[in-house]
C-alpha positions as CSV (number, residue, x, y, z in Angstrom):
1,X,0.0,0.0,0.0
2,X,1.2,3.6,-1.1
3,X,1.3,5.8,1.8
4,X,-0.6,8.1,1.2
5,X,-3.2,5.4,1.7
6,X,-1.9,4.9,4.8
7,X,-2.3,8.1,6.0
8,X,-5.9,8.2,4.7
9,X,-6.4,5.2,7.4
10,X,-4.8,6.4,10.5
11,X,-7.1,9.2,9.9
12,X,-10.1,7.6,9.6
13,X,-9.2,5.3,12.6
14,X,-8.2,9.0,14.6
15,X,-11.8,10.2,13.7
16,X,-13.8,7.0,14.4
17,X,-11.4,7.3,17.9
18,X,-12.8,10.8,18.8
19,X,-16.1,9.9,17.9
20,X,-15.9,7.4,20.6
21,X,-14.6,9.4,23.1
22,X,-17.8,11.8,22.3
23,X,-19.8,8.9,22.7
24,X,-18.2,7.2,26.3
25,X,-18.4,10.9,27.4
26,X,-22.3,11.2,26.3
27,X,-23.0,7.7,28.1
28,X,-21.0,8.4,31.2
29,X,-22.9,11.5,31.7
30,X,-26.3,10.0,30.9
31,X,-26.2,6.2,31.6
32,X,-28.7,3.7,31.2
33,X,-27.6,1.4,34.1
34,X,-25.8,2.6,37.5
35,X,-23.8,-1.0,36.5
36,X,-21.8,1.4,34.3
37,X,-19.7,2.8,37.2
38,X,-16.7,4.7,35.6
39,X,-16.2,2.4,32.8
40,X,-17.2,4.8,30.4
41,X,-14.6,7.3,31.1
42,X,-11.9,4.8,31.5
43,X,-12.8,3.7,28.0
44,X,-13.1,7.1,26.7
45,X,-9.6,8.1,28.0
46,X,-8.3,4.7,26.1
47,X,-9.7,6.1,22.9
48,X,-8.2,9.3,23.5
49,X,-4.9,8.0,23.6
50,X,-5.6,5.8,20.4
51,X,-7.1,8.8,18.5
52,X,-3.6,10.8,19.6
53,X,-1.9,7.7,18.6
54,X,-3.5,7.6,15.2
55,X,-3.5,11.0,14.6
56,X,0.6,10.7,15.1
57,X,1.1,7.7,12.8
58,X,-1.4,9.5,10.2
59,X,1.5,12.6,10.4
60,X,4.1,10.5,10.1
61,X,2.9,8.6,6.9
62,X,2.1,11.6,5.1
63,X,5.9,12.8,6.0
64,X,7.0,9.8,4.4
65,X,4.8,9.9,1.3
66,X,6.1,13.3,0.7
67,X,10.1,12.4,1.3
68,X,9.3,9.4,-1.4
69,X,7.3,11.5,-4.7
70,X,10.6,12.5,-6.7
């Protein structure tokens, strides 16, 4: 894969990351079941971290796409 396609993913994957943390943030304010606890912002800091993670390996493919075009 090119990778510029790369970079195309780890965005994605960095978006569909803070859309979760929006969402674990929504239920942990508003939960259905007190069985919840603090999961939800346990897993929305986990997605944080993978949306920064992606966001960083999305940077860092589009630095190498550009060092490769001649």
């Amino acid at each position: 894969m090119k990778w510029n396609a790369w970079s195309v993913v780890f965005t994605g994957l960095s978006l569909t990351s803070v859309t979760s943390v929006a969402l674990f943030i929504l239920v942990a304010i508003n939960p259905k079941d007190a069985a919840y606890g603090q999961r939800p912002l346990f897993y929305a800091g986990g997605s944080a971290v993978l949306a920064l993670a992606f966001n960083r390996a999305s940077a860092w493919a589009a630095r190498r796409a550009e060092r490769l075009i001649p």
